[in-house]
Every structure is written in structure tokens, then in C-alpha cells.
N, C-alpha and C positions, 0 to 999 in steps of 0.2 A: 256353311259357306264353303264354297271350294275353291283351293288354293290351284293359282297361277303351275302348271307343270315349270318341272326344271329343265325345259327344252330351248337352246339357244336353234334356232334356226339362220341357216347364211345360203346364199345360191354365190355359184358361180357357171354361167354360161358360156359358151363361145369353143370351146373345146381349145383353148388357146394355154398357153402357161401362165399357171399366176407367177407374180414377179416375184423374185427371192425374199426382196424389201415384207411383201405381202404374208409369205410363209413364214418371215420371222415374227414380224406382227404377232400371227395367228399363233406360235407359242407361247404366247402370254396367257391364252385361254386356258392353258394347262390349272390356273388357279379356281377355274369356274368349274371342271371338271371333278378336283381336287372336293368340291364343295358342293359334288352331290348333281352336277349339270350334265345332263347329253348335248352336245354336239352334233346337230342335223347339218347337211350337206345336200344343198337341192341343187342338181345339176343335168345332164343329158340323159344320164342313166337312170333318172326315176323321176323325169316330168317327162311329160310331151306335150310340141311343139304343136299338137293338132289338139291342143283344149280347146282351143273357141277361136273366133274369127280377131279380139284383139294377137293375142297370142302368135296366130300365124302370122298375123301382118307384122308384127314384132320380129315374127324369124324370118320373114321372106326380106326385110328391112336391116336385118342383124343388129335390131336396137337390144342388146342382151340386160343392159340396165331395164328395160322397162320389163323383159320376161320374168327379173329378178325380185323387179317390186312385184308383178303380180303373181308368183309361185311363194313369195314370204307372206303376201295377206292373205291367199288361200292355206298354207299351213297354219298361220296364226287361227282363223275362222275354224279351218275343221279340228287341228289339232291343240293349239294353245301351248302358248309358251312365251316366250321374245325371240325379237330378233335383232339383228345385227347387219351391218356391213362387214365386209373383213376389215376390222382397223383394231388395234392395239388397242385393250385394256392396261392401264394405269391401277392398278391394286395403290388402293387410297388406305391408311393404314384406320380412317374412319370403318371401312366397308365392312361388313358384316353380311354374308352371302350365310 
């Protein structure tokens, strides 16, 4: 049986700033990392906008949530792993990573 990769995937689109609130968030991932995980980042620089006709309609729209669910379930599909939104993990002192 093959085990789940320890890849966290997240996009962020829009070439815009994430919000400080957000970058602090995402240092709490420090524990996932700590515990053997990569941290993927899908964003402008390694998707493109001319995947397919959802896609474009999505950028010519600037809907960047919807580019985001659909570049997390094509990495999930080809690469595997989880993924995430950017939001704070809570280290549960149950959790065992």
C-alpha cells in the first residue's frame, strides 16, 4: 500500500499581497515541516492561466479562489499529498504527525 506523500499544497493567486494576519498564520506550518512535510506553493510562477478554458475564464474573471481550487485538485490528482488553505494550524497536543 502506498502511503499519502508529505506534501502540504496551498495556492495563492492574484499577484496581490497576502495579508500580514495571513503570513503569520502560515508560521505555524513551521510544525508540519519540523515533521517531515514540504510545503508546496502554487501561484503565477508555476501554473498557467491558459490550462484550459475553465481556467482562463477564471483569469479573464479574476476569480483566483476558483484557479486555486482548481491547481490544489490537479496537484492532489497528479502529485498527492494534502492540501490546505492558508489558515493556522492549532498543534493539538493529541496530534501525532
Amino acid at each position: 500500500m502506498n502511503k499519502i506523500p508529505k506534501i502540504i499544497h496551498y495556492c495563492w493567486f492574484g499577484k496581490g499581497e497576502m495579508p500580514k494576519a495571513l503570513k503569520e498564520c502560515m508560521k505555524s506550518w513551521e510544525i508540519l515541516k519540523q515533521a517531515g512535510y514540504e510545503i508546496k506553493r502554487w501561484d503565477e510562477s508555476n501554473c498557467s492561466f491558459d490550462e484550459n478554458d475553465f481556467v482562463r475564464k477564471c483569469f479573464a474573471e479574476k476569480k483566483w479562489g476558483y484557479i486555486g481550487d482548481y491547481y490544489r485538485a490537479k496537484a492532489l490528482y497528479e502529485i498527492g499529498g494534502c492540501t490546505w488553505t492558508p489558515m493556522l494550524l492549532y498543534r493539538n497536543r493529541s496530534m501525532n504527525f
